[in-house]
C-alpha positions, -999 to 999 in steps of 0.1 A, spaced: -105 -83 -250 -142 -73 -248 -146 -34 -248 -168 -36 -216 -143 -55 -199 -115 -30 -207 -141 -2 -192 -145 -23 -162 -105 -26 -155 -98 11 -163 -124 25 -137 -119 3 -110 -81 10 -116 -91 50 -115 -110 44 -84 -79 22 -64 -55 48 -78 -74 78 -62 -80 55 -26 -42 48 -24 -31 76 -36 -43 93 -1 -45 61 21 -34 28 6 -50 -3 -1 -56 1 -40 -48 -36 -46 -81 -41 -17 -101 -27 -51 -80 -36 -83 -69 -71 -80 -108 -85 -76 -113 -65 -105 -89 -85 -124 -96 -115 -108 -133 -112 -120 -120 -100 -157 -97 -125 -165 -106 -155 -140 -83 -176 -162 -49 -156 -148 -31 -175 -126 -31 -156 -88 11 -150 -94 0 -130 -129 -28 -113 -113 -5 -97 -86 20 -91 -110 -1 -72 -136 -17 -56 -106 23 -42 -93 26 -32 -130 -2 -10 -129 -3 4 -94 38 12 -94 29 40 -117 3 54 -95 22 53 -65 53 69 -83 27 97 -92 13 101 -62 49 96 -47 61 126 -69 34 146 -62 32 145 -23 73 154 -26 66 185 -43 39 191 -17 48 178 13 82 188 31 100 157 42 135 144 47 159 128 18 179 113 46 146 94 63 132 86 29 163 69 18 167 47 49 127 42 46 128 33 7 162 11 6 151 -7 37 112 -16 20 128 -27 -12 152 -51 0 126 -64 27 99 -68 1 124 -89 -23 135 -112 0 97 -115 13 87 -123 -21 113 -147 -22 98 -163 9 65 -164 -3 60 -201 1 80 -208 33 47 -196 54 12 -208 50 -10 -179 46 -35 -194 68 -7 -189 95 -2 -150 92 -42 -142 82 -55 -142 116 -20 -124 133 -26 -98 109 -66 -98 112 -60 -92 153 -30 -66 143 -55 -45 123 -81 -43 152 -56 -29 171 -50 -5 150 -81 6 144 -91 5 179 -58 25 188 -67 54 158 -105 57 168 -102 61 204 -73 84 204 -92 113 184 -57 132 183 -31 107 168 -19 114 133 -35 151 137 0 169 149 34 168 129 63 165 151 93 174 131 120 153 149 159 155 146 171 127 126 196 108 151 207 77 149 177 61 170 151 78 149 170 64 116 174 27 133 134 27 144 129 43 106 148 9 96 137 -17 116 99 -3 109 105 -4 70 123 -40 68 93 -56 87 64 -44 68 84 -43 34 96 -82 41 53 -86 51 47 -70 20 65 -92 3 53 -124 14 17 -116 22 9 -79 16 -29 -71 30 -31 -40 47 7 -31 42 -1 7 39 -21 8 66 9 -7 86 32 15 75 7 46 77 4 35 118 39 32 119 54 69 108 30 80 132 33 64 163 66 62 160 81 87 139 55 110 152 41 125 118 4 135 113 -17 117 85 -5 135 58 29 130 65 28 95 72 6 85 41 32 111 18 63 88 36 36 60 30 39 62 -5 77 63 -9 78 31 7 51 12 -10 62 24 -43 101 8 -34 82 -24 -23 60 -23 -53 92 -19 -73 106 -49 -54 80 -76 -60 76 -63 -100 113 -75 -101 103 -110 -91 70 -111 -113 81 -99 -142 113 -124 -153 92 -147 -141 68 -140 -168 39 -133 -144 30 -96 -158 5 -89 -184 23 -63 -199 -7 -50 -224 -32 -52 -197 -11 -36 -166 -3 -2 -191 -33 3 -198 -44 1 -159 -16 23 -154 -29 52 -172 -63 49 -154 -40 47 -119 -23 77 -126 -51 98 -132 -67 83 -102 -37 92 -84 -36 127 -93 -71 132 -78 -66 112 -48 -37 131 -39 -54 164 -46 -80 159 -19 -59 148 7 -40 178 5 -71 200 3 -87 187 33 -58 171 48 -52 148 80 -83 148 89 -101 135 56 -72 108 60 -81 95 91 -114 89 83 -103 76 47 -78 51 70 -105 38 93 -126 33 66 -99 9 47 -88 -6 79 -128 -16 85 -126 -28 51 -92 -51 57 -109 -64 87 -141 -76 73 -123 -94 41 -97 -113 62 -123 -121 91 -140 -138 62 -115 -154 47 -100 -166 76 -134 -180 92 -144 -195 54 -111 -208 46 -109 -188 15 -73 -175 -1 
C-alpha cells in the first residue's frame, strides 16, 4: 500500500476518532475515506474494517468518559446488553429491508431532532439524576434494542439517536448522554465486528493500523468535551445532525447507496 494512502487513512481516522469520541458519527468521516482508498473493497469489508478500527476508539473513549463521568453500572448494563443483542440480530437482518425503505424515515426522524434540540436552547444542558426503577430500566431497554437492532441493519446517525434518547428520556445533559452514548455504540460496534469478521469481511492489517490513529483521536475528542462540556456538545451534535441530513437528503433524492 502506497505511503500517501496510509497517511490519508490514518488522519482521517484521527479526525472521526476525535468527532465520535464527543458526539458520534465517526463512520460519517472514515468509511468514505476507505471507500476512496481502497475502491476495490467490497461495501460488507469496508464496514467491517471500519467496526475494526472505530471499536478501539469507542472503547477509549468509552474508558475514559467512565473514569470521568459518574454514571450507573446498573443502567449501563441494561443499556449495553440490550444494544448488542439488538445490533446482532439487526445485522443479521440486514437484507430483509431495502435501504431505500428506511433512508427517508430516518432523513424525516433526524429533522426532528434537530428541530427539537435547536429550538429548545435548554435540552441536554441539565443532568437529572433519576432513581433507577423499574420503568426507567424498561424505557433504558426498550430505547437501546431499537436503535441497537437500527444500528445493526442500517446504522446512519445511530449516535445521534441514542444521544437524543438518554436525554429526552432518561433526562441526562450532553455529556452524560454522549458518555452513555459511547457504552452503547461500542456494544453494538462489538456486535456487528462479530458478524464481519467470521465472515471474512475485516481487513485486519488495515483496521489496526486505523485503530491506533482512532485512539489517539479519541483521547483528544474526549478531552475537549469534558473541558468545555455540554454546551461544546450541542453544538458539536447539531453540526453532525446537519451533516446526516444533507448526505441522506442526497442520497435519497439521487438514488445513491
Amino acid at each position: 500500500m502506497e505511503i500517501e494512502i496510509i497517511l490519508s487513512l490514518l488522519f482521517f481516522a484521527f479526525f472521526a476518532g476525535a468527532i465520535d469520541a464527543a458526539v458520534g458519527g465517526g463512520g460519517l468521516i472514515q468509511i468514505p475515506a476507505i471507500m476512496n482508498a481502497m475502491p476495490q473493497l467490497s461495501p460488507a469489508t469496508v464496514f467491517g474494517t471500519n467496526k475494526l478500527s472505530s471499536i478501539f476508539g469507542t472503547a477509549s473513549a468509552s474508558y475514559s468518559f467512565l473514569r470521568q463521568v459518574k454514571l450507573r453500572w446498573k443502567l449501563l448494563a441494561v443499556i449495553a446488553s440490550c444494544a448488542f443483542i439488538a445490533s446482532f440480530a439487526g445485522a443479521a437482518c440486514v437484507s430483509m429491508v431495502p435501504k431505500e425503505v428506511l433512508r427517508p424515515f430516518v432523513l424525516v426522524m433526524l429533522i426532528v431532532i434537530a428541530i427539537y434540540t435547536l429550538m429548545k436552547k435548554q435540552f441536554g444542558q441539565v443532568h437529572i439524576r433519576q432513581e433507577l426503577t423499574p420503568k426507567i430500566l424498561l424505557l433504558a431497554a426498550a430505547g437501546s434494542l431499537a436503535i441497537g437492532f437500527y444500528d445493526g441493519i442500517f446504522g446512519p446517525g445511530t449516535g445521534s439517536f441514542f444521544i437524543f434518547f438518554f436525554i429526552r428520556y432518561l433526562k441526562a445533559d450532553f455529556l452524560h448522554a454522549s458518555a452513555l452514548s459511547k457504552i452503547a455504540n461500542l456494544t453494538t460496534n462489538l456486535a456487528a465486528l462479530s458478524f464481519f469478521a467470521p465472515t471474512g469481511h475485516v481487513l485486519f492489517a488495515v483496521g489496526g493500523m486505523m485503530a491506533v490513529a482512532n485512539i489517539c483521536g479519541s483521547i483528544v475528542g474526549v478531552k475537549a468535551a469534558l473541558k468545555y462540556g455540554s454546551g461544546f456538545i450541542r453544538i458539536l451534535f447539531l453540526v453532525l445532525v446537519s451533516v446526516l441530513i444533507v448526505r441522506l437528503g442526497y442520497q435519497t433524492i439521487t438514488g445513491q447507496s
